[in-house]
C-alpha positions as CSV (number, residue, x, y, z in Angstrom):
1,X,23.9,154.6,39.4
2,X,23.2,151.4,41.7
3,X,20.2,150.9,44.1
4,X,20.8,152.1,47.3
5,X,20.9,149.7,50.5
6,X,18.8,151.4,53.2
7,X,20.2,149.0,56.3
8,X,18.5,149.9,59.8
9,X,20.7,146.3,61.8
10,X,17.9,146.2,64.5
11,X,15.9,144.6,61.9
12,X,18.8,141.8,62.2
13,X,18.1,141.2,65.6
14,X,15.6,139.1,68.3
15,X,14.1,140.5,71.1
16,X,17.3,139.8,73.1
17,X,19.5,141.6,70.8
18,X,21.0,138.4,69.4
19,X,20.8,137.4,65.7
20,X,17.0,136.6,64.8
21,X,16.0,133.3,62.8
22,X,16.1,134.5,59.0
23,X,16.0,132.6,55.4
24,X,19.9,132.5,54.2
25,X,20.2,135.1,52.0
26,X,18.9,137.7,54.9
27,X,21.7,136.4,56.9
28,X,24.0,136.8,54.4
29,X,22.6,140.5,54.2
30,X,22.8,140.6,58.1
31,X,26.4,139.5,57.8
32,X,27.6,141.3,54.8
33,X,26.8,144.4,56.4
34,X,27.5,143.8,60.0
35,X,30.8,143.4,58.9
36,X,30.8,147.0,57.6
37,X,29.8,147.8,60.8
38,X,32.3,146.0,63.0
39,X,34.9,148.0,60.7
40,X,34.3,151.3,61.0
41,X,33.6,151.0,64.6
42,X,36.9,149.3,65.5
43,X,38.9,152.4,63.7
44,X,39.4,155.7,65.5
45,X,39.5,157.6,61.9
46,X,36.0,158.5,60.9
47,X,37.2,159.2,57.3
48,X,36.3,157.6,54.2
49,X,38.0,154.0,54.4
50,X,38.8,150.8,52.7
51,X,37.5,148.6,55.2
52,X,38.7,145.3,54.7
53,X,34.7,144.0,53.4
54,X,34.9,141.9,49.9
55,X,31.6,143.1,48.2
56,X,29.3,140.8,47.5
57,X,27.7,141.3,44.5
58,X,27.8,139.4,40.8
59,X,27.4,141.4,38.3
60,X,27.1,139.1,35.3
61,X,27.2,136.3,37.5
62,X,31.6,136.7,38.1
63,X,31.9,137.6,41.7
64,X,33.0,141.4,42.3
65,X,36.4,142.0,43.3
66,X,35.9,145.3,44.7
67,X,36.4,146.2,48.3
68,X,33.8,148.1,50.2
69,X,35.0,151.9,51.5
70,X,32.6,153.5,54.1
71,X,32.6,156.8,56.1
72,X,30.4,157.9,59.2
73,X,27.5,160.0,57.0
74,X,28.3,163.4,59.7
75,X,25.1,165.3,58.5
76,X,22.8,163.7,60.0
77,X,21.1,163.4,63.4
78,X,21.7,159.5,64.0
79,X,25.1,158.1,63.3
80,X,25.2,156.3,60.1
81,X,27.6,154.8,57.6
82,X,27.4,155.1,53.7
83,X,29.6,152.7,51.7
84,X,30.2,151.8,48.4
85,X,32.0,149.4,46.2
86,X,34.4,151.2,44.2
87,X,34.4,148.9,41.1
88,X,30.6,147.8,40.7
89,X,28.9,151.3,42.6
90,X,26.7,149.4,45.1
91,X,26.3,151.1,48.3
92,X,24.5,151.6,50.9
93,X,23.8,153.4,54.7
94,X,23.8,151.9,57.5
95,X,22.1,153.0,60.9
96,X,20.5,151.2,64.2
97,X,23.7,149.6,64.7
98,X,24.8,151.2,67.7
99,X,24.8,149.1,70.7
100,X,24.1,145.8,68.6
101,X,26.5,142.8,68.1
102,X,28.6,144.2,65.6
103,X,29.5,147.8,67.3
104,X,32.8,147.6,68.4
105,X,32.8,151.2,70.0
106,X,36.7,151.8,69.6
107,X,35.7,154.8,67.5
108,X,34.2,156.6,70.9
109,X,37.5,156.4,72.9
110,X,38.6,159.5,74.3
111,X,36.4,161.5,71.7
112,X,33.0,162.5,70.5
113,X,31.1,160.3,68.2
114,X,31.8,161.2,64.6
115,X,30.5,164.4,63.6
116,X,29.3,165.4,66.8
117,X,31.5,168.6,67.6
């Protein structure tokens, strides 16, 4: 099994809530996984997904071809969203992106939040 990416997007972020001044491969981090974000909360289905995200990792140095699935993680207290790449196993959770840049908020309409029943 992979390393897991513990994500928390505020981290991502300036004072103001836009995207902070980072080195390249943070922002490509920042990006990668904002992405993620902006997916699962532009569906209404909190189920496990493709989600449209090309991973990014080399294994070997060939690019993966896998496509990143994620889910709202419904245990826990926060909202936060677990993905993985199907072909290589990285994955990851994501949490803190509520009310940043990349939270569409289509998955709130006319329900509660995932998991919150």
């Amino acid at each position: 099994m992979r390393n897991t990416w513990i994500s928390d997007m505020r981290h991502y972020l300036d004072e103001t809530g836009g995207l902070a001044e980072m080195p390249n491969q943070a922002l490509s981090l920042a990006l990668h996984f904002g992405a993620i974000v902006a997916w699962m909360t532009s569906c209404q289905d909190d189920a496990l997904q493709p989600t449209n995200v090309t991973c990014r990792r080399s294994p070997g140095r060939r690019r993966c071809t896998g496509e990143i699935c994620a889910s709202f993680d419904p245990g826990t207290e926060s909202l936060r969203i677990v993905w993985f790449c199907p072909l290589c196993e990285d994955n990851g959770v994501i949490y803190g992106w509520e009310k940043t840049p990349w939270d569409r908020g289509v998955w709130k309409r006319g329900r509660e939040a995932p998991g919150r029943h």
